[in-house]
N, CA and C of each residue as an Amber inpcrd file, in Angstrom:
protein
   660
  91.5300000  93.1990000  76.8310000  92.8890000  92.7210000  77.0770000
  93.7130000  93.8270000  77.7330000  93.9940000  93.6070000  79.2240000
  95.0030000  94.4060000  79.8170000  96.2330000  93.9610000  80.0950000
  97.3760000  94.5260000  80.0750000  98.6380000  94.0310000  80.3850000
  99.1150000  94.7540000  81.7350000  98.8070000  94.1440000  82.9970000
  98.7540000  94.8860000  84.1320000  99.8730000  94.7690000  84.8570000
 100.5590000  96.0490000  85.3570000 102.2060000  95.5080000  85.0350000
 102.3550000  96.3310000  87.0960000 102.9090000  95.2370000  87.9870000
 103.1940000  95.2630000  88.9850000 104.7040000  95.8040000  89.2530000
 104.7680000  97.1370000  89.9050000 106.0340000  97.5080000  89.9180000
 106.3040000  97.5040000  91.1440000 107.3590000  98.2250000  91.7060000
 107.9860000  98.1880000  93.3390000 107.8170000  99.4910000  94.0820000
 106.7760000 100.1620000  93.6780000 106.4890000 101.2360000  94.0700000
 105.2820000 100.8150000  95.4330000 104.7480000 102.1220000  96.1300000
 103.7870000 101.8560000  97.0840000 102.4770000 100.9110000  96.3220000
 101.9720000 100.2100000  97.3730000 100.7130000  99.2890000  96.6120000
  99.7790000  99.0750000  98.2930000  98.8090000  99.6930000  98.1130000
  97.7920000  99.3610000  98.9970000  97.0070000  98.7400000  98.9050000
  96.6740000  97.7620000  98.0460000  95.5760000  97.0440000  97.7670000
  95.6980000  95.8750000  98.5390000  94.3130000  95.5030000  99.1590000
  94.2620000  94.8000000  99.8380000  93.9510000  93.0870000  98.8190000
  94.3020000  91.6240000  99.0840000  93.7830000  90.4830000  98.1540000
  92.4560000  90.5600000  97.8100000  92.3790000  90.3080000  96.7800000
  90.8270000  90.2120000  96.3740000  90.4920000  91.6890000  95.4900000
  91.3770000  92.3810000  95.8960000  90.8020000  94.1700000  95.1930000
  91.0530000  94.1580000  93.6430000  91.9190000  93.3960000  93.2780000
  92.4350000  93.5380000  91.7570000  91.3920000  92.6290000  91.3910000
  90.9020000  92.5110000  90.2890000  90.5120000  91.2840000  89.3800000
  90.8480000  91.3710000  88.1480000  91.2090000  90.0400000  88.0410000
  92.3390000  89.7110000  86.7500000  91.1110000  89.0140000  85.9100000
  91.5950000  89.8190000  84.5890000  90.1820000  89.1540000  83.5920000
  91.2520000  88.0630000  82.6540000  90.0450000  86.8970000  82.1610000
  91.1130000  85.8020000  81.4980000  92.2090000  86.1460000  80.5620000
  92.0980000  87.0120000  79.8340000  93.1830000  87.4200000  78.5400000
  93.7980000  88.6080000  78.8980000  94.1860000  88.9650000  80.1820000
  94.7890000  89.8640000  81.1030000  96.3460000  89.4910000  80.9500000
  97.5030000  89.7120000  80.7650000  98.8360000  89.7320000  80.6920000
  99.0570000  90.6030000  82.0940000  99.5040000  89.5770000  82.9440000
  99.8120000  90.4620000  84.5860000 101.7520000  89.6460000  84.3150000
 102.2030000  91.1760000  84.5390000 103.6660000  91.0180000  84.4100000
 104.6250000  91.5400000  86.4030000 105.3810000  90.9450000  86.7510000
 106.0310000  91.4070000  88.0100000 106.9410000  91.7580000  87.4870000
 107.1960000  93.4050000  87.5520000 108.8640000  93.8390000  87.0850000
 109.1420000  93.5520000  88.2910000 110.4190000  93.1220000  88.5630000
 111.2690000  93.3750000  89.4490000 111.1200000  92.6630000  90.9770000
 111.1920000  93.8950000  92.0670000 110.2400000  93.7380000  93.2550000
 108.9410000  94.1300000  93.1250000 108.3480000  94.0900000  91.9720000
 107.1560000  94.5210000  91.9960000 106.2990000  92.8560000  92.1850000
 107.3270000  91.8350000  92.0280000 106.8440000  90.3750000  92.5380000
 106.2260000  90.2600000  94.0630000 106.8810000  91.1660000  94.8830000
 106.5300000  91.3410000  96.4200000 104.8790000  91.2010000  96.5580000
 104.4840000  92.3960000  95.3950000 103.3310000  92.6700000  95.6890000
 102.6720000  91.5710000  95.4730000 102.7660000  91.0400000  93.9760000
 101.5230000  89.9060000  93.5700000 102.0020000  89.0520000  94.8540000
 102.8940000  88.4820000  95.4350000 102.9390000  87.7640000  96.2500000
 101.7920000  88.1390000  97.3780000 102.1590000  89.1240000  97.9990000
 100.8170000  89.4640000  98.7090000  99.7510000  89.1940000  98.5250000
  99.0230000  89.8470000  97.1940000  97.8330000  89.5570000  96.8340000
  97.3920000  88.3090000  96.4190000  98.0590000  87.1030000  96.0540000
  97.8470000  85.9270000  95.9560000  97.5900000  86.4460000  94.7890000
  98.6920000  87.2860000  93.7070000  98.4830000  86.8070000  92.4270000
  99.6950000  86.1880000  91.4600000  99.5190000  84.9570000  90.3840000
 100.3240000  84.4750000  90.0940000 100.5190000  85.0130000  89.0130000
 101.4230000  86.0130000  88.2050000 102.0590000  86.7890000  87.3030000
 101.9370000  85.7120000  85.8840000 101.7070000  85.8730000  84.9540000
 102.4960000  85.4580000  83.6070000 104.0070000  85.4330000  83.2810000
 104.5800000  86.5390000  83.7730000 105.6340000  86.5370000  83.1920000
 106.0900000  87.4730000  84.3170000 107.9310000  86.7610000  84.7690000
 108.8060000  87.6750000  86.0360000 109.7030000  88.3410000  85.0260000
 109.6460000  89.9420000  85.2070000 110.8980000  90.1880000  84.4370000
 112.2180000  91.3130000  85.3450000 112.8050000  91.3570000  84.9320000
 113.5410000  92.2520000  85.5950000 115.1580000  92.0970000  85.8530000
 116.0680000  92.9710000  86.4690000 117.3740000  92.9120000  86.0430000
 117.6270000  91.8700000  88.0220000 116.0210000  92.4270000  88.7740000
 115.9220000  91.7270000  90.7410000 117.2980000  92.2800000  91.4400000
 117.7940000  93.2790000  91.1590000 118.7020000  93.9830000  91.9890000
 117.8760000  94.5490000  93.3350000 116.6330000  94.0360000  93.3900000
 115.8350000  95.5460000  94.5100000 115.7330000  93.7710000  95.3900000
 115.4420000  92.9090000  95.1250000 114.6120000  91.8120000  95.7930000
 115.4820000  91.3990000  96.9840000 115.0150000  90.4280000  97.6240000
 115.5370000  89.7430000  98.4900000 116.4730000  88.6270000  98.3140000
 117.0670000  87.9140000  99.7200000 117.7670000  86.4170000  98.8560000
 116.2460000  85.1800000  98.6950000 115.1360000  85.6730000  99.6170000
 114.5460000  85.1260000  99.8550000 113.2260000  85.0220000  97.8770000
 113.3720000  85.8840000  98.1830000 112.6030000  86.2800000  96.5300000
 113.6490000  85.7910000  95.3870000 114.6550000  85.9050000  95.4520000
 115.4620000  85.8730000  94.3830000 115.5040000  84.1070000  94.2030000
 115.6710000  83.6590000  95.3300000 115.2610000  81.8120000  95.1930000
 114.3020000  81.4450000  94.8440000 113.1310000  82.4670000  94.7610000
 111.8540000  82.4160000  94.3640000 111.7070000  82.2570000  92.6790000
 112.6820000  83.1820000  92.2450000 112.9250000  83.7160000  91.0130000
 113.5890000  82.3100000  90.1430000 114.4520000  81.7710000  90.7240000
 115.2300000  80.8650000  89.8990000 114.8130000  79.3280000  90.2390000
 113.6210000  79.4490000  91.2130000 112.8830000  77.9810000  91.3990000
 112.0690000  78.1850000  89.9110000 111.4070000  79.2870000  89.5900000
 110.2940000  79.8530000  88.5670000 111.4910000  79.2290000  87.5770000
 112.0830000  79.6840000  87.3550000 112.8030000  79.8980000  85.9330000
 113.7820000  78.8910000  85.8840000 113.5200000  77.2000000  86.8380000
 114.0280000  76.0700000  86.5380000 112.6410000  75.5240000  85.9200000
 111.7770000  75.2470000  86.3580000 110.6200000  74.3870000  86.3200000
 109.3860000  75.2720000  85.1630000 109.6110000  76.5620000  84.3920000
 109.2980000  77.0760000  83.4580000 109.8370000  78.3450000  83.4620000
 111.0330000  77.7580000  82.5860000 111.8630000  79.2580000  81.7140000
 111.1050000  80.1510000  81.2590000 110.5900000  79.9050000  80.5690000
 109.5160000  81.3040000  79.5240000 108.8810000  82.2070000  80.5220000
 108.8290000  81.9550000  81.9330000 108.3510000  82.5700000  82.7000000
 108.6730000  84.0760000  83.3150000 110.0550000  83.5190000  83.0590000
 111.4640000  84.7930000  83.6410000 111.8950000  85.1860000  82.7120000
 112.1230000  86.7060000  82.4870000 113.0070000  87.2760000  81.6530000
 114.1050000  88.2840000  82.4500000 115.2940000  87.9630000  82.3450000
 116.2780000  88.2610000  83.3240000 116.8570000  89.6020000  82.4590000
 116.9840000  90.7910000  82.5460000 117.2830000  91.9870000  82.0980000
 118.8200000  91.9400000  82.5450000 119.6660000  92.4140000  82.1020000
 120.9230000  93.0860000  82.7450000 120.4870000  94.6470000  83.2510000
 121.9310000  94.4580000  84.0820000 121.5950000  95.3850000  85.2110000
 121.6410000  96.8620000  84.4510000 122.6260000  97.0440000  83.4440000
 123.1380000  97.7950000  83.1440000 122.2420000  98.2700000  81.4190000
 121.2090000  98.9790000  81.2680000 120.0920000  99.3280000  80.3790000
 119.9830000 100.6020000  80.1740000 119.0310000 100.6600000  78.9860000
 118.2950000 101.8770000  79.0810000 116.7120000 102.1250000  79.5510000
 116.4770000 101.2140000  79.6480000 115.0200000 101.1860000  80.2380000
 114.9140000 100.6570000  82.0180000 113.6580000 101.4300000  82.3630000
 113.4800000 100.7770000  83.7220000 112.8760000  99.7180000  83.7050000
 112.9700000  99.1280000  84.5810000 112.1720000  97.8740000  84.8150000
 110.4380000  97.7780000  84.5010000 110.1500000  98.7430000  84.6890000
 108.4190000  99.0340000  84.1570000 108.7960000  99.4430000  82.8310000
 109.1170000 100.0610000  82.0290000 109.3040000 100.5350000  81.2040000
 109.4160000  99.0510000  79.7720000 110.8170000  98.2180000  80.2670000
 110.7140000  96.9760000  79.8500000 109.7910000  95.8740000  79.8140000
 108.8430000  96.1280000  81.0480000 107.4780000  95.4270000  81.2150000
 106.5840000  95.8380000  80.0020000 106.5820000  97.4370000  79.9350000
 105.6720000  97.5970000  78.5830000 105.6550000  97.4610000  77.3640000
 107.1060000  97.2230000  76.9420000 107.8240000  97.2720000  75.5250000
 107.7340000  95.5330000  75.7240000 107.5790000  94.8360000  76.6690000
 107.4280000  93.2770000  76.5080000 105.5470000  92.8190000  76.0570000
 104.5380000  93.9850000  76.5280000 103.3720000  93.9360000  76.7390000
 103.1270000  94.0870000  75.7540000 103.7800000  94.9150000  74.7780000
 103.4280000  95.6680000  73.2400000 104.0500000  94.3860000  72.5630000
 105.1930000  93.9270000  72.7040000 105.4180000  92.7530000  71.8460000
 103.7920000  91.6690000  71.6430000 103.5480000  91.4130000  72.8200000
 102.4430000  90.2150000  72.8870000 101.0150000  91.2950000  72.4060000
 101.0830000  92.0930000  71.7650000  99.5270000  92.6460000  71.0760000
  99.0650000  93.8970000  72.3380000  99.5370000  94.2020000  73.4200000
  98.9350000  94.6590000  74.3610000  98.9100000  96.1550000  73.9430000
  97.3960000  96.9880000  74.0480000  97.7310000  98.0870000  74.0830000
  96.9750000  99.1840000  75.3990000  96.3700000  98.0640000  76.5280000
  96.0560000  98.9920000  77.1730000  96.8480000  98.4900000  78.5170000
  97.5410000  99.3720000  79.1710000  98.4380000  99.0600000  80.1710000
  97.8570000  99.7790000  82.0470000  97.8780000  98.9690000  82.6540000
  97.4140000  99.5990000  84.0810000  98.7470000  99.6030000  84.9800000
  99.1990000 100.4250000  85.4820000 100.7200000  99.9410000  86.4030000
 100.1870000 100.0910000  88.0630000 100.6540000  98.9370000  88.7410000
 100.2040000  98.8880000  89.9580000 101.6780000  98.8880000  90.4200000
 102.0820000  99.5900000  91.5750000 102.9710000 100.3020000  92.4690000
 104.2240000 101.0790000  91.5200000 103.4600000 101.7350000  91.1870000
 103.7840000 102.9770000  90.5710000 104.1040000 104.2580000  91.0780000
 104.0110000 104.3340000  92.2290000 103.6370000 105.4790000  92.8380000
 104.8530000 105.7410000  94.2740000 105.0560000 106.5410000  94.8720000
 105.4890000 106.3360000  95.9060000 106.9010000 105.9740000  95.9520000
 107.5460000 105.5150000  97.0260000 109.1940000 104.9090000  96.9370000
 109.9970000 105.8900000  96.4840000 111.0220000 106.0840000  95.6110000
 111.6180000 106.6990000  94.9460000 111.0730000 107.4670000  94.1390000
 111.0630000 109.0570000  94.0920000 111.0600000 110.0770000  93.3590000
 111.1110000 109.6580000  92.1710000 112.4550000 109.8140000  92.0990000
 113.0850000 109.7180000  90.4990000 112.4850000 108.2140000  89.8420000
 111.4790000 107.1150000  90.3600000 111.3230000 106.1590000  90.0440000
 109.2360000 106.3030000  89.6230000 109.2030000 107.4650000  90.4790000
 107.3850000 107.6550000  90.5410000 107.6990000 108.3280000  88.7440000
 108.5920000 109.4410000  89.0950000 108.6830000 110.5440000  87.8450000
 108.2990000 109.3480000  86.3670000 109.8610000 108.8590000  86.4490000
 109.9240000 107.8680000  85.0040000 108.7670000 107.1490000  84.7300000
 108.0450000 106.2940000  85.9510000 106.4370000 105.8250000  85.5330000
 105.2920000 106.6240000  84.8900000 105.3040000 108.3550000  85.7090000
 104.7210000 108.9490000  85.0190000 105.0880000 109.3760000  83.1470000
 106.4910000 109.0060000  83.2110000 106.5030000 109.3330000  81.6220000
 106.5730000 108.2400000  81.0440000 106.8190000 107.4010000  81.6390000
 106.4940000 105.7280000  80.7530000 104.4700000 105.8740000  80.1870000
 104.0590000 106.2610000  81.3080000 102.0250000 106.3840000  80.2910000
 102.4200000 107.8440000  79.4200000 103.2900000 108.4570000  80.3480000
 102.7710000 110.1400000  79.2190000 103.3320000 109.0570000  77.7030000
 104.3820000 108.6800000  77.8320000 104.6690000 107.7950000  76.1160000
 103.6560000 107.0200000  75.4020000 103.4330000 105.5450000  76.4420000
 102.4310000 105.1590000  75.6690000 101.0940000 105.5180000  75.4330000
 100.3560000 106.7230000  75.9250000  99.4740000 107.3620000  75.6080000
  99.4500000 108.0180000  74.1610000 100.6270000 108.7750000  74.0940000
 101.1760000 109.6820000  72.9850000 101.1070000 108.8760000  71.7010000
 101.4410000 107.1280000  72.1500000 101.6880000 106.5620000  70.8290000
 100.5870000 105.8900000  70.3190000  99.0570000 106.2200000  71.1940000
  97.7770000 105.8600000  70.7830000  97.3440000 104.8540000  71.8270000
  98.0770000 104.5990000  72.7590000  97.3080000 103.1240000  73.4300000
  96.7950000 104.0270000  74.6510000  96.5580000 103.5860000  75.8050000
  96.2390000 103.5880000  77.4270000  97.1430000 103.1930000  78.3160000
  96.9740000 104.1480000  79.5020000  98.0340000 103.6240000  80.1650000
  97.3660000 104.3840000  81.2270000  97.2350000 103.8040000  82.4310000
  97.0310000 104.5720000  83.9700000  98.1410000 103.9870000  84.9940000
  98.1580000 104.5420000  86.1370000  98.6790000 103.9160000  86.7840000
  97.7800000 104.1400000  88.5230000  97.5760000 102.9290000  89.1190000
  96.5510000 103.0420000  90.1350000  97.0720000 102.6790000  91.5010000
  96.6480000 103.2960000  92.5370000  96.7080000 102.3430000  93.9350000
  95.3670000 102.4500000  94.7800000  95.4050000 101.8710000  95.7930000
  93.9730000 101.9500000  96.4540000  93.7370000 103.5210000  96.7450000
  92.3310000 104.1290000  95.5890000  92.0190000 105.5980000  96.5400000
  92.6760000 106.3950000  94.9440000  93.6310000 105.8170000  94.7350000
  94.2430000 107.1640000  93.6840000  94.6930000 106.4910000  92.3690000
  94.2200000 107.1600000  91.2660000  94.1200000 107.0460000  89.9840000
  95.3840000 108.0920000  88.7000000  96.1430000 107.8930000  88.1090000
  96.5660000 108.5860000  87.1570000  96.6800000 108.0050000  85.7990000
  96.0400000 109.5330000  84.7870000  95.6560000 109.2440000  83.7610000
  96.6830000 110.1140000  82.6490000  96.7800000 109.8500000  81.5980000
  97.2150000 111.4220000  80.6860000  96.7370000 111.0400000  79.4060000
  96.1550000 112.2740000  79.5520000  94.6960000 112.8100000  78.2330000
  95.8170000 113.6800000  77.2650000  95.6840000 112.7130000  76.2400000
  96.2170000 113.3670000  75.2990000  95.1590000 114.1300000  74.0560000
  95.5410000 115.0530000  73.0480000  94.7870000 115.8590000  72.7690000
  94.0720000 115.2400000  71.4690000  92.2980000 115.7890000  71.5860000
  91.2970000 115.3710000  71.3500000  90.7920000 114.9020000  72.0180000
  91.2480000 113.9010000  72.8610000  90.5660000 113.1520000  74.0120000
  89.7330000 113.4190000  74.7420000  88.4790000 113.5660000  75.6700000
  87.6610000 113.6670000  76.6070000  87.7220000 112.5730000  77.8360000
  87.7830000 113.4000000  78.9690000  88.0590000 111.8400000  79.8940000
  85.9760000 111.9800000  80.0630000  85.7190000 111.2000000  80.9850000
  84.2650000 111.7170000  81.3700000  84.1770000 110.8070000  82.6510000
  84.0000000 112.0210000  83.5570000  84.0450000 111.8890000  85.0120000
  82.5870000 111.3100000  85.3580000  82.1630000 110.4190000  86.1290000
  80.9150000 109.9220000  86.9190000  80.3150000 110.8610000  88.0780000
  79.1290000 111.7800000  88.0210000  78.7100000 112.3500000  89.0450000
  78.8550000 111.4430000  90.3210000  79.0580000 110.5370000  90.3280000
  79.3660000 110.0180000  92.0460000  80.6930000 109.4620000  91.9350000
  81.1950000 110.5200000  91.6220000  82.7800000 110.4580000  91.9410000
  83.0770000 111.9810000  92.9120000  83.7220000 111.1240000  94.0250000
  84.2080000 112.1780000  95.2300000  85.5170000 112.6260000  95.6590000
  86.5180000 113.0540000  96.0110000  87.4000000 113.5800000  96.1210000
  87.9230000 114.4240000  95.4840000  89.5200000 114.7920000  95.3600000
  90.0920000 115.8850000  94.6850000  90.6140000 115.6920000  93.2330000
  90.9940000 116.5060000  92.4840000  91.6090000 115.8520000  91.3340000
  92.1440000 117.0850000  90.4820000  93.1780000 116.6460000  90.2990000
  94.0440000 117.4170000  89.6730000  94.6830000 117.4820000  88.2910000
  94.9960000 118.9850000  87.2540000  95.3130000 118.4470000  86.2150000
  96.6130000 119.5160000  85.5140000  97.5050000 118.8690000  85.6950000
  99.0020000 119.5510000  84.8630000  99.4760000 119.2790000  83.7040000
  99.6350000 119.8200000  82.9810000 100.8270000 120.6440000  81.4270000
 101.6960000 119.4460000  81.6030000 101.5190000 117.6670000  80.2790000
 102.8830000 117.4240000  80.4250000 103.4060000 117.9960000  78.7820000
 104.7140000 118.3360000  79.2000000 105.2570000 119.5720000  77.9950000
 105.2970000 120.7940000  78.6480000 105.3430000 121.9480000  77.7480000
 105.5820000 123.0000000  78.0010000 103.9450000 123.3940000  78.5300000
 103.4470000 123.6070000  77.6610000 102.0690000 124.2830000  77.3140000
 101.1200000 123.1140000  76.7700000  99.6930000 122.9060000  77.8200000
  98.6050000 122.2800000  77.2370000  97.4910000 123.8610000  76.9100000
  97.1780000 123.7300000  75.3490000  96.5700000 124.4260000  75.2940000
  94.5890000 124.0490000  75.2900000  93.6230000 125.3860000  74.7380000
  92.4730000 124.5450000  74.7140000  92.5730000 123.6290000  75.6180000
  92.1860000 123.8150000  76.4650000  91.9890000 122.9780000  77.8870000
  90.4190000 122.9450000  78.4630000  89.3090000 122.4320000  78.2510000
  88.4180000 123.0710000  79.0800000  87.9020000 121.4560000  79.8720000
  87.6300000 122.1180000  81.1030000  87.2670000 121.5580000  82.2630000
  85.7980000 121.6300000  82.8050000  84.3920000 121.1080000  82.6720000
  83.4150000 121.6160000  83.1000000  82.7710000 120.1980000  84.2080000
  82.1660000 120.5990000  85.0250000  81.3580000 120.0120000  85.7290000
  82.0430000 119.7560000  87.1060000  83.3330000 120.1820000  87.4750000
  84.0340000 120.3750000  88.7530000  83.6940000 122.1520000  89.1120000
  84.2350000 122.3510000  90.0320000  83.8500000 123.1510000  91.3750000
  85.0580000 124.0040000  91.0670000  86.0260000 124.0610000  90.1130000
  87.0160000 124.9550000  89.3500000  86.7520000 124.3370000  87.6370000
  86.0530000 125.8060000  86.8550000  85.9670000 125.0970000  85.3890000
  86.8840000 125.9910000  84.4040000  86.9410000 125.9840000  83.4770000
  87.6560000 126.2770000  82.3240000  87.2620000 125.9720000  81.4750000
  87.5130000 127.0400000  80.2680000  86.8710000 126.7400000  78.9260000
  88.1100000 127.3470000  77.7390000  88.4440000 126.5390000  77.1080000
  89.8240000 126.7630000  75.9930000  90.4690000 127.4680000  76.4760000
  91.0110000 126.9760000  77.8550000  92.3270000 127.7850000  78.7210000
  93.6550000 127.1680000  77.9600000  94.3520000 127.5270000  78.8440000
  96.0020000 127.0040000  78.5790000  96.2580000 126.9130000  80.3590000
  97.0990000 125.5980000  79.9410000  97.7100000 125.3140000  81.5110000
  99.3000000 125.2590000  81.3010000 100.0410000 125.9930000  81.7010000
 101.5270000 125.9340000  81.9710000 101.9310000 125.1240000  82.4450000
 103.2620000 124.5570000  82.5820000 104.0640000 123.1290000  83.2060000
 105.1000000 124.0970000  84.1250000 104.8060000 125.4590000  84.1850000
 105.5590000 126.6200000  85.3780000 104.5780000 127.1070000  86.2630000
 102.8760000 126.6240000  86.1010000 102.3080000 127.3910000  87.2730000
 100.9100000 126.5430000  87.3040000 101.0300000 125.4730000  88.3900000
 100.1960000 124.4490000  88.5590000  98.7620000 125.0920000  89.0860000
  98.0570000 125.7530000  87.8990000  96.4420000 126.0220000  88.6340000
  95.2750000 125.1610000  88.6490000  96.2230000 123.9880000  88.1290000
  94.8410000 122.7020000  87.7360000  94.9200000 121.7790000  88.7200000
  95.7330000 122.3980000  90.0740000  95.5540000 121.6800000  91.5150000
  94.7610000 121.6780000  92.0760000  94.4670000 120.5160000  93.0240000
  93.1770000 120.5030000  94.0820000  91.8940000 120.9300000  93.3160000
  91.2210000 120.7220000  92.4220000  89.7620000 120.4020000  91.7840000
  88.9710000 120.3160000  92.5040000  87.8480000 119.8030000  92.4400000
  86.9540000 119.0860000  93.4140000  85.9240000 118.6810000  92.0840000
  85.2650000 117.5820000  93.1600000  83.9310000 116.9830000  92.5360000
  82.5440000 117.5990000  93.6770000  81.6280000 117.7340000  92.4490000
  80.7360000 118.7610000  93.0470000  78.8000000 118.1500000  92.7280000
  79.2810000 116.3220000  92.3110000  78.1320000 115.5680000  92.7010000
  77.7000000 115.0900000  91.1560000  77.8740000 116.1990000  90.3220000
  77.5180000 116.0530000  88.4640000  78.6600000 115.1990000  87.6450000
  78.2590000 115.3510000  86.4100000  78.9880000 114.4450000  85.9690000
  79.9260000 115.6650000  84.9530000  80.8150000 115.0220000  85.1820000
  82.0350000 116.0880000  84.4540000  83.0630000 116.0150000  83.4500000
  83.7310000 116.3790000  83.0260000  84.4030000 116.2500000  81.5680000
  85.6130000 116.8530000  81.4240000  87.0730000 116.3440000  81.1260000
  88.1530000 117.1290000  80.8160000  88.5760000 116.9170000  79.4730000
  88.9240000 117.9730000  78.9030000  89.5370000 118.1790000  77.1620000
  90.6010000 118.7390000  76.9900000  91.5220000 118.3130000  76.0450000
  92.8690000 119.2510000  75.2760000  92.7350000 118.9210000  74.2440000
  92.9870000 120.1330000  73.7130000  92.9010000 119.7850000  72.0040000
  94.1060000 120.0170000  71.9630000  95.5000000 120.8340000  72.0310000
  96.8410000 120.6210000  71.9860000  97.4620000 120.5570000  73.0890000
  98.3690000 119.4390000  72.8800000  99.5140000 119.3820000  74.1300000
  98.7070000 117.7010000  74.8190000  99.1630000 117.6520000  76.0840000
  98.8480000 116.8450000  76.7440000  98.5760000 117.0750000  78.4600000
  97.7170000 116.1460000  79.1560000  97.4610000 116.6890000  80.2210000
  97.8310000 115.7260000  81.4120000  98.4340000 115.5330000  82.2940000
  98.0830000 114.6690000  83.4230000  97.1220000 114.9710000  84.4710000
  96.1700000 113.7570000  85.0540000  95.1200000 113.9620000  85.7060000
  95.4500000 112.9380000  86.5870000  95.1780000 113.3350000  88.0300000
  95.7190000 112.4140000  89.6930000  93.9050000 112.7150000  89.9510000
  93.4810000 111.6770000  90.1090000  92.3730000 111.2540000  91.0790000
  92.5600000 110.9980000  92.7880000  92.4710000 111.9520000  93.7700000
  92.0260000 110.9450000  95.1080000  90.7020000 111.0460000  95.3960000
  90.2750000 109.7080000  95.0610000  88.9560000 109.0550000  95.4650000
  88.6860000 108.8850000  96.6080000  87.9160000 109.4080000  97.0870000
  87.3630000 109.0960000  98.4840000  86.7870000 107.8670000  98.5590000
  86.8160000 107.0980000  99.6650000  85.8860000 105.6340000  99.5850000
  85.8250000 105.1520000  98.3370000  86.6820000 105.1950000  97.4240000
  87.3850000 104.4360000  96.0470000  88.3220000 103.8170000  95.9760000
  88.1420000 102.7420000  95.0700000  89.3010000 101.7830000  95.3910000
  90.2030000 101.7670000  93.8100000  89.6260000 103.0210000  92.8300000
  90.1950000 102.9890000  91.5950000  89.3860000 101.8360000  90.9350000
């Protein structure tokens, strides 16, 4: 059971790339409706305060939410949560605890940042959370955790301190390793990685870590 939550961030995926499994909860915050529109996917549930949308989308919105209400959940504009953010605290209501965010990335700064701490949270509070686009992957390994990398995984990959200090850090089977290091959130040395054909492994035992995948000829 995934609760796969479409935001208004960049989205490269081409139709057909996602597959939605039956007991999948696919939510459109916002303009993140643009996208499923593209992809020819039909959402469970529209939520959002639609300040970003069109007039053309927004008629879209209130045809949905004549002919099945339960469909739309209309946020005010004026919150404490973002629009993804409210997608997940709606996902956790319905049992959901593993979350994927598609256009997450990209657009607004200050809008990529908050997604990244919307998973650093629900990670922290025991569930899953990535956020993906075509080619690039983000994860955050919280401590104890092991991610475990696939020897035919290709491109770069990177891994930063969220907090002050991730301590016990070790990294083996990339082309930069580490063994019960510490990584700072003041001096990014867990940039640009590489994959080096084996199969590989990242750990923290305190603190927490974020990890950016670009996959070469990967589609996440």
């Amino acid at each position: 059971m995934v609760c796969r939550i479409f935001s208004a961030g960049d989205c490269a995926f081409n139709e057909g790339d996602i597959r939605i499994e039956k007991d999948d909860l696919v939510i459109a915050a916002d303009a993140g409706l643009r996208h499923c529109r593209m992809l020819g996917i039909n959402p469970d549930l529209y939520l959002g305060d639609f300040d970003s949308v069109t007039e053309e989308e927004k008629a879209v919105i209130d045809e949905i939410a004549k002919k099945d209400p339960e469909k739309v959940v209309i946020l005010p504009s004026v919150k404490d949560d973002t629009d993804t953010r409210a997608a997940v605290r709606e996902g956790k209501k319905r049992g959901y605890r593993k979350f994927v965010i598609y256009g997450g990335l990209g657009g607004r700064l200050d809008h990529t940042l908050a997604n990244l701490q919307c998973i650093h949270g629900i990670s922290v509070d025991g569930g899953f959370a990535c956020i993906v686009d075509k080619g690039v992957r983000v994860d955050v390994l919280t401590e104890g955790r092991v991610l475990n990398l696939s020897k035919t995984e290709q491109g770069t990959i990177s891994v930063f301190a969220m907090g002050d200090r991730a301590e016990l850090v070790t990294i083996e089977g990339l082309k930069y390793e580490m063994r019960n290091g510490v990584i700072l959130n003041t001096f990014p040395i867990g940039v640009s990685n590489e994959f080096v054909g084996k199969p590989a492994t990242i750990q923290v035992e305190k603190g927490q870590l974020l990890v950016i995948r670009y996959l070469a000829g990967e589609d996440t």
